[in-house]
VOLUMNU-695567 format. One line per 8 residues: number of its first residue (from 1); for each residue x, z negated, y negated of C-alpha. Coordinates in steps of 0.001 Angstrom, whole numbers. Each point is the difference from the previous one (the first is absolute). Example, Ala and Ser with C-alpha at 12.3 -4.5 7.8 and 13.67 -1.06 7.14 Angstrom:
BEGIN
1) 12300 -7800 4500 ~ 1370 660 -3440 .
This chain:
BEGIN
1) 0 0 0 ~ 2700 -1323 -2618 ~ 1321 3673 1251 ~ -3352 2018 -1645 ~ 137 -2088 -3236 ~ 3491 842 -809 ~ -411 3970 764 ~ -3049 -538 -2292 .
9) 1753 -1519 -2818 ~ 2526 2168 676 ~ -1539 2749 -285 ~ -2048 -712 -3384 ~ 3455 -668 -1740 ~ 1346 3148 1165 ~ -2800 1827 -1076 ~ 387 -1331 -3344 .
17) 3722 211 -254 ~ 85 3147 863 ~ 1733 1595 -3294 ~ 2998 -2489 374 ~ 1852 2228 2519 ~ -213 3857 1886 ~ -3094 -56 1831 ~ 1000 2959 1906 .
25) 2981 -2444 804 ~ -2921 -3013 1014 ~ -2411 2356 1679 ~ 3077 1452 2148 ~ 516 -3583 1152 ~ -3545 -198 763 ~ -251 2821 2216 ~ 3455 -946 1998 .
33) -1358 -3019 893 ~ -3179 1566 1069 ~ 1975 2743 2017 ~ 2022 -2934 1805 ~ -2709 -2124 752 ~ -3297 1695 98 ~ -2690 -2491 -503 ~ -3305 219 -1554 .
41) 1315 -2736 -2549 ~ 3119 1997 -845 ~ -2230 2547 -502 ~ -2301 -1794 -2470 ~ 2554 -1098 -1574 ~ 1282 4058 -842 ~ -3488 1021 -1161 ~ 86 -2871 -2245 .
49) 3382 837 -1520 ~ -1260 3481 -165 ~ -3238 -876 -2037 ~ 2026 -2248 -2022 ~ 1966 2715 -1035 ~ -2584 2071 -749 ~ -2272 -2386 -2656 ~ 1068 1123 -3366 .
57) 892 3875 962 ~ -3423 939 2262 ~ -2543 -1865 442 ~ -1280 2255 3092 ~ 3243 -112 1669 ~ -23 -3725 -338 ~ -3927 -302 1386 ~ 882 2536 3026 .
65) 3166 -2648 1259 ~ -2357 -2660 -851 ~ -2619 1417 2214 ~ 2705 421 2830 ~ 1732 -3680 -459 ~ -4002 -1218 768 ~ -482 2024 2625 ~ 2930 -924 2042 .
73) 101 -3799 -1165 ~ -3991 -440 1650 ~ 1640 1030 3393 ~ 2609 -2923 -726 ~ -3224 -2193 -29 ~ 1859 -2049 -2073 ~ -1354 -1234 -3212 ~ 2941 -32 -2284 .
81) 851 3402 1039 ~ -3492 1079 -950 ~ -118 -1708 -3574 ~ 3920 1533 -504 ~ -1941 3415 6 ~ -2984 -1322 -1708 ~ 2147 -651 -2980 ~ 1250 3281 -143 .
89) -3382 1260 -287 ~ -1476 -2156 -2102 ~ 2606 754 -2715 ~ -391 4347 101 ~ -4323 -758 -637 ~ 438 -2154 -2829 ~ 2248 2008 -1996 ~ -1775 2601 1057 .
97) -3219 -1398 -1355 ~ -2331 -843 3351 ~ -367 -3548 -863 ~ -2362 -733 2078 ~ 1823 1071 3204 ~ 2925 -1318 -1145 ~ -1431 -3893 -656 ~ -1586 770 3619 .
105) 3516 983 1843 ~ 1309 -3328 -2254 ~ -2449 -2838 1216 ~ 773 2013 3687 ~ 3865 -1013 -343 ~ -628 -3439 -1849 ~ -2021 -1098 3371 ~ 2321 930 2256 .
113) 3074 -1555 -2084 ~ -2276 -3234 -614 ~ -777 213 4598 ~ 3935 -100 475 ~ 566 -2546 -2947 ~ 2651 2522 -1632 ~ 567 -1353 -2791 ~ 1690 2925 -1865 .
121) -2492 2653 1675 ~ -2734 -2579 -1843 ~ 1813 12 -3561 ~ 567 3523 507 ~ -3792 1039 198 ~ -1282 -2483 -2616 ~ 2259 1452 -2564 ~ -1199 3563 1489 .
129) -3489 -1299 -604 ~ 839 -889 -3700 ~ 1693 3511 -739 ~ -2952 1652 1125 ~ -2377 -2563 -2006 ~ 2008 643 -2748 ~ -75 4197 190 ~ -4041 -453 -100 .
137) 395 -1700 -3270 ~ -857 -3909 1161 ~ 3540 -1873 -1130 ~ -1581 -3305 418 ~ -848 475 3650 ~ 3450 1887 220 ~ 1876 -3224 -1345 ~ -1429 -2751 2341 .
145) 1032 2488 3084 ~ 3389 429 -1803 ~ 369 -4243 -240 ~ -1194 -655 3855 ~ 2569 2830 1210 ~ 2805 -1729 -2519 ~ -320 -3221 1436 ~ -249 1215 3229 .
153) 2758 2147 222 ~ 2186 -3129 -1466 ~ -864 -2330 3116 ~ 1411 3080 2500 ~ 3822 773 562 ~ 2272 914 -2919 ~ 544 3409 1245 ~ -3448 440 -1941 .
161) 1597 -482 -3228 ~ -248 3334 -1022 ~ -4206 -319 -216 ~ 385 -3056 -1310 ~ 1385 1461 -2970 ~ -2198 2971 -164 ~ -3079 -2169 348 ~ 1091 -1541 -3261 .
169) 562 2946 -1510 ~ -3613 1131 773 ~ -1554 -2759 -960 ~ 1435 371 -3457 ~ -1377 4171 387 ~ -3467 -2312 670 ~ 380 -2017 -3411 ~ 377 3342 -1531 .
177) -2628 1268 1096 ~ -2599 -3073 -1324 ~ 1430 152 -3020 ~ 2378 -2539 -387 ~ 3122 1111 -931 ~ 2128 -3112 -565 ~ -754 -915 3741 ~ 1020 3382 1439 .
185) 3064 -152 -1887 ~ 954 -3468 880 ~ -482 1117 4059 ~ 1997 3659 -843 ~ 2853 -935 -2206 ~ 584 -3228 2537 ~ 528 2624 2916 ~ 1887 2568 -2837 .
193) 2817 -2571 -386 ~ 43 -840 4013 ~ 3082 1472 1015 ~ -1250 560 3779 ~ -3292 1821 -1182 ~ -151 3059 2045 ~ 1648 2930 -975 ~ -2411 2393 1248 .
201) -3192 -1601 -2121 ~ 2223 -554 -3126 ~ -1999 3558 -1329 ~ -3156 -1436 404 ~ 716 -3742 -1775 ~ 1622 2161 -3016 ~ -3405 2368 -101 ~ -1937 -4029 164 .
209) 2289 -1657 -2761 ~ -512 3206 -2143 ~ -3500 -401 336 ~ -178 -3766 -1099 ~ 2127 592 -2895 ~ -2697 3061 -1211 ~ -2591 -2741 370 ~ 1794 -2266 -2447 .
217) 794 2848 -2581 ~ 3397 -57 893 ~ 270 3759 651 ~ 3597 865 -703 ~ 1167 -2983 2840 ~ -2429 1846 2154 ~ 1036 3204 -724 ~ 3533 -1061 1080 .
225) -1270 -1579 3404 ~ -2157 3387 817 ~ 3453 2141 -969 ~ 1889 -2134 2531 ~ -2817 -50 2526 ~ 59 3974 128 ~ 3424 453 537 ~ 108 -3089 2708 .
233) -2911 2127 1379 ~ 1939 2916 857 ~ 3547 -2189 888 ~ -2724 -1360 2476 ~ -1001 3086 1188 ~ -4024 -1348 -992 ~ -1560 3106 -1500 ~ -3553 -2300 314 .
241) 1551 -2887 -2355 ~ 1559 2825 -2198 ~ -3697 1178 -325 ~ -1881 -3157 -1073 ~ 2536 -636 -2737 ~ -753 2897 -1054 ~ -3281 -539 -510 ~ 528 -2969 -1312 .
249) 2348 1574 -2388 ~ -2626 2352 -731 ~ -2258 -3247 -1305 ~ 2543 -1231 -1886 ~ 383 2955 -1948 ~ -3847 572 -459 ~ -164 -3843 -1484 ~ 2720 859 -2560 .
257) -1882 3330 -926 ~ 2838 2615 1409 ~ -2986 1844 2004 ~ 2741 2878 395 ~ 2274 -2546 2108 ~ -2504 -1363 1457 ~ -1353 3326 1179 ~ 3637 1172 1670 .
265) -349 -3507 2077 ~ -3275 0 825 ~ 194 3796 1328 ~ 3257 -787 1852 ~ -1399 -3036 1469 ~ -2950 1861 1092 ~ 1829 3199 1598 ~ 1923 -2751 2158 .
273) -3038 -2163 1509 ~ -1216 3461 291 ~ 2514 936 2189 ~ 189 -3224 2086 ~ -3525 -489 367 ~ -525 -3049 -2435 ~ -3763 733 -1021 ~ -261 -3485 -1821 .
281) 2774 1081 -2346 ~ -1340 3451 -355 ~ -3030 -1750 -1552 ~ 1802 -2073 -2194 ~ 1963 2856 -1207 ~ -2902 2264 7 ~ -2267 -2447 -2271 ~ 3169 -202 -2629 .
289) 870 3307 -78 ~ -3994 893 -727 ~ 54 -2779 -2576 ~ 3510 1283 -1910 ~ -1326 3687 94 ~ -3422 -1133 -1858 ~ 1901 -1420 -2356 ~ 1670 2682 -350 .
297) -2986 2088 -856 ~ 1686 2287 3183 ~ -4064 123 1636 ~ 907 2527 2956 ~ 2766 -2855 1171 ~ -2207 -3009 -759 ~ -2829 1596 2307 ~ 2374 1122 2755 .
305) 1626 -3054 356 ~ -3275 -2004 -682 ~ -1348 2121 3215 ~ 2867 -1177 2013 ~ -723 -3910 -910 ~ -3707 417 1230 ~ 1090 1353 3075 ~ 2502 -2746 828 .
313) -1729 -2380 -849 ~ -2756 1030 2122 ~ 2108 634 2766 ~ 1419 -3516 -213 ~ -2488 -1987 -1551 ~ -3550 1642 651 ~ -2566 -1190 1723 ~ 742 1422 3366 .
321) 3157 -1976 164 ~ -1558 -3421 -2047 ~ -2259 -37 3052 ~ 2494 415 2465 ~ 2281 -2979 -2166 ~ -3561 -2570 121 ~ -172 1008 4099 ~ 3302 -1398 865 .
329) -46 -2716 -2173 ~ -3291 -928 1490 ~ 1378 585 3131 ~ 2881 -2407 -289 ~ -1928 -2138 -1386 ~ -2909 -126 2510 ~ 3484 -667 2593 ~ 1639 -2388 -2206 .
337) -3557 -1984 705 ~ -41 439 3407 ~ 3525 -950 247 ~ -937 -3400 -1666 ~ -3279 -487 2045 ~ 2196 180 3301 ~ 2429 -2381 -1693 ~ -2964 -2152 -968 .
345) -1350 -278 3790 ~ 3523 -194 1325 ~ 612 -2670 -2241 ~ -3152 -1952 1606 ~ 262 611 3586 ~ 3800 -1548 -590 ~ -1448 -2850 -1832 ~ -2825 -464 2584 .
353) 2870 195 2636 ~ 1911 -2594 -2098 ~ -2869 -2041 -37 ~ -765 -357 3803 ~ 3958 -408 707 ~ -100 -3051 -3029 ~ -2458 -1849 2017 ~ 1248 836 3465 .
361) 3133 -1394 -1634 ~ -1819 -3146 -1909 ~ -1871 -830 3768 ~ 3950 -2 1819 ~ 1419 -1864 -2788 ~ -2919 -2618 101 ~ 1106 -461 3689 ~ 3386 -195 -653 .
369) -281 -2659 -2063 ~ -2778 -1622 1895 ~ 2887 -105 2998 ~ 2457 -771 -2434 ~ -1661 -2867 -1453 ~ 141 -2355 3348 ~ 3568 568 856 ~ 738 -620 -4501 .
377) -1596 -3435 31 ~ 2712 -1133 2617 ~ 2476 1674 -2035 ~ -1255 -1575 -3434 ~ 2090 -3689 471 ~ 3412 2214 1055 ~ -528 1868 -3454 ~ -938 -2650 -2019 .
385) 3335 -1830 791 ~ 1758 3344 162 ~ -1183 721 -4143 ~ 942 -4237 -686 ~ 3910 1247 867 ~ -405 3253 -1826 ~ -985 -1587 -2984 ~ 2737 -2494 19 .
393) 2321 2856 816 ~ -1459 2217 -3085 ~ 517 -3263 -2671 ~ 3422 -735 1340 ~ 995 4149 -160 ~ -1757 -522 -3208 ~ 1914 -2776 -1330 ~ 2998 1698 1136 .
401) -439 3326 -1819 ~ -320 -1687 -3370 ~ 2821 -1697 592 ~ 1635 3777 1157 ~ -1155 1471 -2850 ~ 1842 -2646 -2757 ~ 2820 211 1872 ~ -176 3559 -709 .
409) -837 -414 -3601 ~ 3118 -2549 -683 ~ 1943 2186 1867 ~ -1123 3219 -2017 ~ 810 -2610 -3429 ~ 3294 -955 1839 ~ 1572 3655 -265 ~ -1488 772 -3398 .
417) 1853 -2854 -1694 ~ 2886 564 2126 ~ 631 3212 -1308 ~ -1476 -1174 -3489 ~ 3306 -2335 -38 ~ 2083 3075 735 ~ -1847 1868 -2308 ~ 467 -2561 -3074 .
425) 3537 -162 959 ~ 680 3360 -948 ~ -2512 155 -2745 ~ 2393 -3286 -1351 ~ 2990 2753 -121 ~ -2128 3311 -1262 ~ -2136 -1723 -2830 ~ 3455 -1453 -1491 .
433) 1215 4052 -1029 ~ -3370 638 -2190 ~ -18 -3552 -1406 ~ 3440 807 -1146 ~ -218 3056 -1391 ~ -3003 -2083 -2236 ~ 1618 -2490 -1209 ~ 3010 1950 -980 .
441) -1977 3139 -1697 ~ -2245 -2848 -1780 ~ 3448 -1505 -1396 ~ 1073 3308 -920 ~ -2793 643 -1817 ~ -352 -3362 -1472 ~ 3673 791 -1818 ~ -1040 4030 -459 .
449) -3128 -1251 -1992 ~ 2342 -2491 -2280 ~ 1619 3065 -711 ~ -2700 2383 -846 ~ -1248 -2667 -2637 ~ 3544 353 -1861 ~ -210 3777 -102 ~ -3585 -201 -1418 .
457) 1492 -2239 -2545 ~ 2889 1710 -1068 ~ -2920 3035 272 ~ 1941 1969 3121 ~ -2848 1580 1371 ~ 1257 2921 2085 ~ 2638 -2718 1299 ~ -3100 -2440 513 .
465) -2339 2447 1762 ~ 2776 655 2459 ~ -499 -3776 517 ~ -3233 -30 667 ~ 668 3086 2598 ~ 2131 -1849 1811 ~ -2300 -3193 67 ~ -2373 2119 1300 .
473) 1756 1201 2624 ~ 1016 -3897 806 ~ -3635 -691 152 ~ -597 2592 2420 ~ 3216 -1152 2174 ~ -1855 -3410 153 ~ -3228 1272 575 ~ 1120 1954 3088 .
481) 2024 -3163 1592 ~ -2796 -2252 -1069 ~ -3007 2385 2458 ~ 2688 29 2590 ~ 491 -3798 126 ~ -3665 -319 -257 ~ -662 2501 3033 ~ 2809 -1904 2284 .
489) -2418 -3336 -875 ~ -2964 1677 643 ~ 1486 1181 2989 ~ 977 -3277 1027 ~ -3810 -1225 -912 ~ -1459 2316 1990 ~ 2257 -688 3074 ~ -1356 -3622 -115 .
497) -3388 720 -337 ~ -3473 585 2477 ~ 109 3666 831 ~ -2941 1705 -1263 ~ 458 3006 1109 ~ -532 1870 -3850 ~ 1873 3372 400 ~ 1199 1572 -3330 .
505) 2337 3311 -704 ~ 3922 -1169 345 ~ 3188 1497 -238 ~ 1638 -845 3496 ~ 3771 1083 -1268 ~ -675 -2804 -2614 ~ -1627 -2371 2771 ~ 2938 604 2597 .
513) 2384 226 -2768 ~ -885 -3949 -1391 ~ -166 -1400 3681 ~ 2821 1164 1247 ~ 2119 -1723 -3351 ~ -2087 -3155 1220 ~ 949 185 3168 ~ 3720 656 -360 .
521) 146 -2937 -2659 ~ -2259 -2286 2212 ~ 2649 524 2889 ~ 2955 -651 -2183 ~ -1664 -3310 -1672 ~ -7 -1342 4372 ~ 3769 2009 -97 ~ 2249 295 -2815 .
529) 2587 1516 1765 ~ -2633 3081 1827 ~ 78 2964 -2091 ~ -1245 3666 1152 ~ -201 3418 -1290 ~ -3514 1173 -1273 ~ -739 3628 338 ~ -3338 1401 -956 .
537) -1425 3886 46 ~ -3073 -490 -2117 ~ -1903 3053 -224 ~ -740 912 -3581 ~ -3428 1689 465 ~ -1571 -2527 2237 ~ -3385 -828 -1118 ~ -1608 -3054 -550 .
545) -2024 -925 2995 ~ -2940 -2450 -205 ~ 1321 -3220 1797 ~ -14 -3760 -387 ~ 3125 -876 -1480 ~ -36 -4047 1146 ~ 141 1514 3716 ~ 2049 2904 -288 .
553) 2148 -2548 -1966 ~ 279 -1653 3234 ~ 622 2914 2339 ~ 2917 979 -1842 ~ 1584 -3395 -902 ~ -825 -756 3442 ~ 1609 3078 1579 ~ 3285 -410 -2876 .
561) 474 -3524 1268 ~ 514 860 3614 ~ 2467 3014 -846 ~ 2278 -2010 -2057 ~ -307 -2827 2841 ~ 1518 2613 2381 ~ 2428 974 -1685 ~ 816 -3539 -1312 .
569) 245 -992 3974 ~ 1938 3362 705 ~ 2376 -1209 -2790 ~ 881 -3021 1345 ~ 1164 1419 3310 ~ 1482 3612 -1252 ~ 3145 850 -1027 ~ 1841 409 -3317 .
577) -1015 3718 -363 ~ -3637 -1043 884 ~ -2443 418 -3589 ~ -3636 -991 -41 ~ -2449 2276 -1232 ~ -3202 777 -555 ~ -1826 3272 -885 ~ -3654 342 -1060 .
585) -1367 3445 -178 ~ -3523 1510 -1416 ~ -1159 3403 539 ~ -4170 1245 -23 ~ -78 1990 3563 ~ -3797 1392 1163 ~ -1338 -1722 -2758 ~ 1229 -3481 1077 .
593) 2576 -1814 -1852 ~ 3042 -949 2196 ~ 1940 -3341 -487 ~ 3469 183 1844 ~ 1660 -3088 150 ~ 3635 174 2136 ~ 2968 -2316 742 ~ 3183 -188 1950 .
601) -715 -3492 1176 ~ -571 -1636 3452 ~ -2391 2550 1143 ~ -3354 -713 2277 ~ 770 -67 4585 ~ -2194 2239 1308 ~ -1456 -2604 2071 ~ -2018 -1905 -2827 .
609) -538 3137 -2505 ~ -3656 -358 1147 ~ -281 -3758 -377 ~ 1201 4 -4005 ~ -3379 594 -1521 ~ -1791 -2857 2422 ~ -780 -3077 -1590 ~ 2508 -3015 425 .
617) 2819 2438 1703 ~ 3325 -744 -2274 ~ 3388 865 1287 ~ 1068 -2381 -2871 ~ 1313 -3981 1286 ~ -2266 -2561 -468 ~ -665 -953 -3630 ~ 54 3235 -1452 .
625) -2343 2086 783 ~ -3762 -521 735 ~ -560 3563 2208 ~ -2632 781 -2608 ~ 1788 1799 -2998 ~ -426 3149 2133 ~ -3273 -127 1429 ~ -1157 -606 -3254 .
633) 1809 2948 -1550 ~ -1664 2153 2749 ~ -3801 -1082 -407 ~ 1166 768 -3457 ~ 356 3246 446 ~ -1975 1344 2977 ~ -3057 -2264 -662 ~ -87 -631 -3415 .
641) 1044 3340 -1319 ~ -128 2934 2579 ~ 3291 511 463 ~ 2683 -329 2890 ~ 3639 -1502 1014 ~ 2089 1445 1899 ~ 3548 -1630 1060 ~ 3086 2059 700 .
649) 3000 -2238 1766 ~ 3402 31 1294 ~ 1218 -2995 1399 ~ 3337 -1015 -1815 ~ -546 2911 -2628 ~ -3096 -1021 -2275 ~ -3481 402 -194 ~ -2139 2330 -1470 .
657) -4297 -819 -1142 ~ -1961 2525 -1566 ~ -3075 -589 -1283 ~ -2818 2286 -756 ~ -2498 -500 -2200 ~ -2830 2809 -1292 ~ -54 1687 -3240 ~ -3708 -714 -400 .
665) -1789 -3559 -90 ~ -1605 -666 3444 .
């Protein structure tokens, strides 16, 4: 079965993408296959193709393969098969103008798609259903098959995207046609501007955005869209699309009084659906070519072409065919009726059935229990004592978790203010450089300001503007060193605090940048005599990501600390020619941003590289480390922001952890 729905599908695609490559080159395909495995499907399958190929260059060619595709696909006796060919059909007697027999040959497929739950064979027909609503002039009826085939073509597979889109796009062609532009070219422009909107329907969605823009007044944007459209049209190798901009070209010019333009069009337009058999565009063109030759005062033209209207519009709207339209619609729905009725019985005989098994089931259940019930009472003491334990076992687990849980919490508090005291160790060391730089520009300027007031005495003022420059500058000196004292406190604040959780737009070069100065410092205020080499490869375009700078203040003071502790321990052992360092890297890769932080310390063994993120596992001696600074770091990260660590080690060489955190907020 899953078999018959993809050649289906399959085939509808092909039939529409047909201008994207040589058909001889498809249809050759087509009939190899069929020569190497002769099969009725195969066979459907080439009189398919062939009507396919057919559609916009003759319209009896593409009936006659139609007609054989049926005829072979009945003896398949199956029902996919059949509705393959009914589409072909379907598609020649609407264009051609047989309504009727067309909506007939649609409800036909639609059944038999619905009987094999197809799901694509289903969204196929509906929007079939809505083409050929919207040819007789009913756009409202059109549109609501147009939405039910949209939604149900975006349930089935994604190898259906290509109707997807062009359900969209005629949905918009229905807006246009109820007069309401804006909506049409909301739905047209939005599949304009998709990059992966067919090629091969491109002609058409130009001929439906020039039309929108007409509506609105904008006629030179529409004329541009119609100009494209027609040479698309012939790129495409779509002589029918080519023709119904035409016409529509021919409209435009007749609204902006060129009736000469709009005569070439609508003549060219005409000779084309002429020639293809398009009677519902020879009306069109027929009724504005009549109109444009009145005007004209041209009266032999105007009659003639006035003549031709009747007669088209007889042939597809007279009263012959309106009769034929009301008989199938009454048919389907006199079945659609019957369809429900038989639901509507079904529906009761399975409730009646329901009912009879519900007491059937109520009497053996009654029983049960009824048996039950003697052998429970003996049970009843044995339970009773049995729920006495369980609830003294529940309060004591009880008990026990609360006391887990502010373990947990003091725990959680214990590393915090751990690495708070590192932290304010180093902040000790960094906030000393700005306050410096303070106190001895605000000295400096103290003196500079004596001497500007001598110089406006002794009435110096080039001399005492240069002053005041250079007090200016001063200020701004102090200014800057005063926000970066005040950000390493605020830093420090932060660090101490609840986390909240509040996310805000930060600068991680600046972020790393502080923490690892407060690290290094916070290390050498435990060990005057450590010192290591700090290497960082900040990327200068790295944008500000939304994070919250109290944790990620953590993570990377955190993540600094343990580098310069392995390389502090490597030190210790090493050799003269041994020199710490650590490098911290930042690059945006696949729209993450990429925090590389590397030493040459200790390194990680392989046998506990999976235990370092688990709560309580230090490889630190006792006193100083808790085993959570790095569980901590990677909630952090994974949990609390979307992003990922990942640890690169060599034993005796250093240790590498790279963290990756998203671009955008999650």
């Amino acid at each position: 079965m899953l078999l018959f729905i993809f050649l289906f599908s399959a085939g509808r695609i092909k039939a529409q993408q047909v201008t994207n490559y040589n058909i001889n080159d498809s249809l050759k395909k087509y009939r190899q296959a069929y020569a190497a495995a002769k099969n009725d499907q195969n066979l459907v399958n080439l009189y398919d193709m062939e009507s396919s190929y057919y559609r916009r260059i003759n319209t009896d060619s593409c009936l006659f393969y139609a007609h054989l595709a049926l005829d072979v696909a009945k003896k398949t006796r199956n029902k996919l098969m059949v509705a393959l060919a009914l589409s072909d059909m379907e598609w020649v007697l609407r264009e051609t103008g047989d309504f009727a027999e067309a909506l007939n040959i649609q409800f036909q497929a639609l059944e038999l798609t619905r009987q094999q739950k197809a799901l694509f064979g289903e969204g196929y027909e509906l929007n079939s259903i809505g083409n050929t609503y919207l040819d007789m002039g009913d756009p409202r009826t059109a549109l609501r098959y147009y939405q039910t085939s949209h939604a149900i073509l975006l349930r089935s597979s994604g190898v259906y995207f290509y109707w997807t889109m062009n359900e969209l796009s005629n949905i918009g062609n229905a807006y246009e046609k109820l007069n309401m532009p804006d909506s049409a070219l909301n739905y047209e422009l939005r599949m304009y501007h998709n990059k992966h909107f067919p090629f091969d329907i491109i002609p058409e969605l130009l001929g439906r955005l020039g039309n929108a823009y007409t509506m609105l007044g904008k006629y030179e944007v529409a004329l541009g869209y119609y100009r494209k459209g027609l040479v698309d049209a012939v790129t495409a190798k779509a002589p029918a699309d080519g023709m119904l901009i035409d016409l529509q070209v021919a409209n435009l010019f007749n609204k902006v009084n060129k009736a000469d333009s709009s005569i070439y069009y609508a003549r060219k337009a005409f000779i084309t659906a002429k020639e293809l058999s398009f009677p519902g565009t020879e009306l069109d063109a027929t009724r504005l070519l009549a109109h444009l030759y009145a005007s004209k005062s041209n009266i032999d033209s105007a009659y003639h072409y006035q003549q031709l209207a009747i007669n088209y519009n007889d042939t597809l709207f007279g009263a012959v065919k309106f009769n034929k339209i009301q008989h199938v619609l009454s048919d389907e729905q006199q079945r659609q009726q019957k369809l429900l009725q038989e639901q509507q019985d079904q529906k009761e005989r399975y409730q009646l059935i329901a009912a009879v098994a519900l007491v059937l089931f109520i009497l053996t259940v009654a029983l049960l229990i009824w048996r039950n019930n003697l052998s429970q009472r003996k049970k009843n003491r044995k339970l009773d004592e049995q729920k006495d334990l369980l609830t003294q076992q529940r309060d004591e687990l009880q008990a026990t978790l609360a006391e887990l849980k502010t373990t947990q919490t003091q725990l959680i508090q214990s590393e915090k203010m751990a690495s708070l005291g590192e932290l304010t160790a180093g902040i000790a060391h960094e906030i000393q450089n700005p306050l410096n730089f303070v106190n001895n520009f605000s000295e400096v300027n103290r003196e500079m300001i004596d001497e500007l007031k001598v110089e406006l005495k002794g009435g110096n003022v080039d001399e005492a503007l240069a002053i005041a420059e250079d007090i200016g500058q001063n200020e701004e000196k102090i200014n800057h060193h005063g926000k970066r004292a005040d950000f390493i406190v605020k830093g420090m604040l932060q660090h101490s605090r609840t986390n909240t959780g509040e996310k805000q737009l930060t600068d991680m070069n600046v972020l790393c940048d502080e923490f690892l100065k407060l690290s290094y410092h916070g290390l050498r205020a435990k060990d005057k005599l450590f010192n290591a080499e700090m290497v960082t490869h900040f990327d200068p375009k790295l944008p500000k990501i939304n994070v919250s700078q109290q944790d990620m203040g953590r993570v990377m003071l955190n993540l600094f600390n343990n580098a310069f502790y392995a390389v502090n321990q490597k030190l210790k052992t090493a050799g003269h020619g041994y020199k710490p360092e650590v490098t911290v890297t930042t690059l945006l890769e696949n729209e993450r941003v990429v925090i590389k932080i590397k030493d040459n310390g200790i390194g990680i063994p392989d046998v506990i590289k999976d235990k370092i993120m688990q709560p309580f596992f230090t490889t630190k001696p006792t006193g100083e480390g808790t085993g959570l600074g790095l569980s901590l770091t990677y909630d952090m990260v994974v949990k609390g922001h979307g992003g990922n660590i990942q640890v690169n080690s060599v034993e005796g060489e250093g240790s590498e952890f790279v963290v990756h955190l998203p671009r955008k907020a999650e």
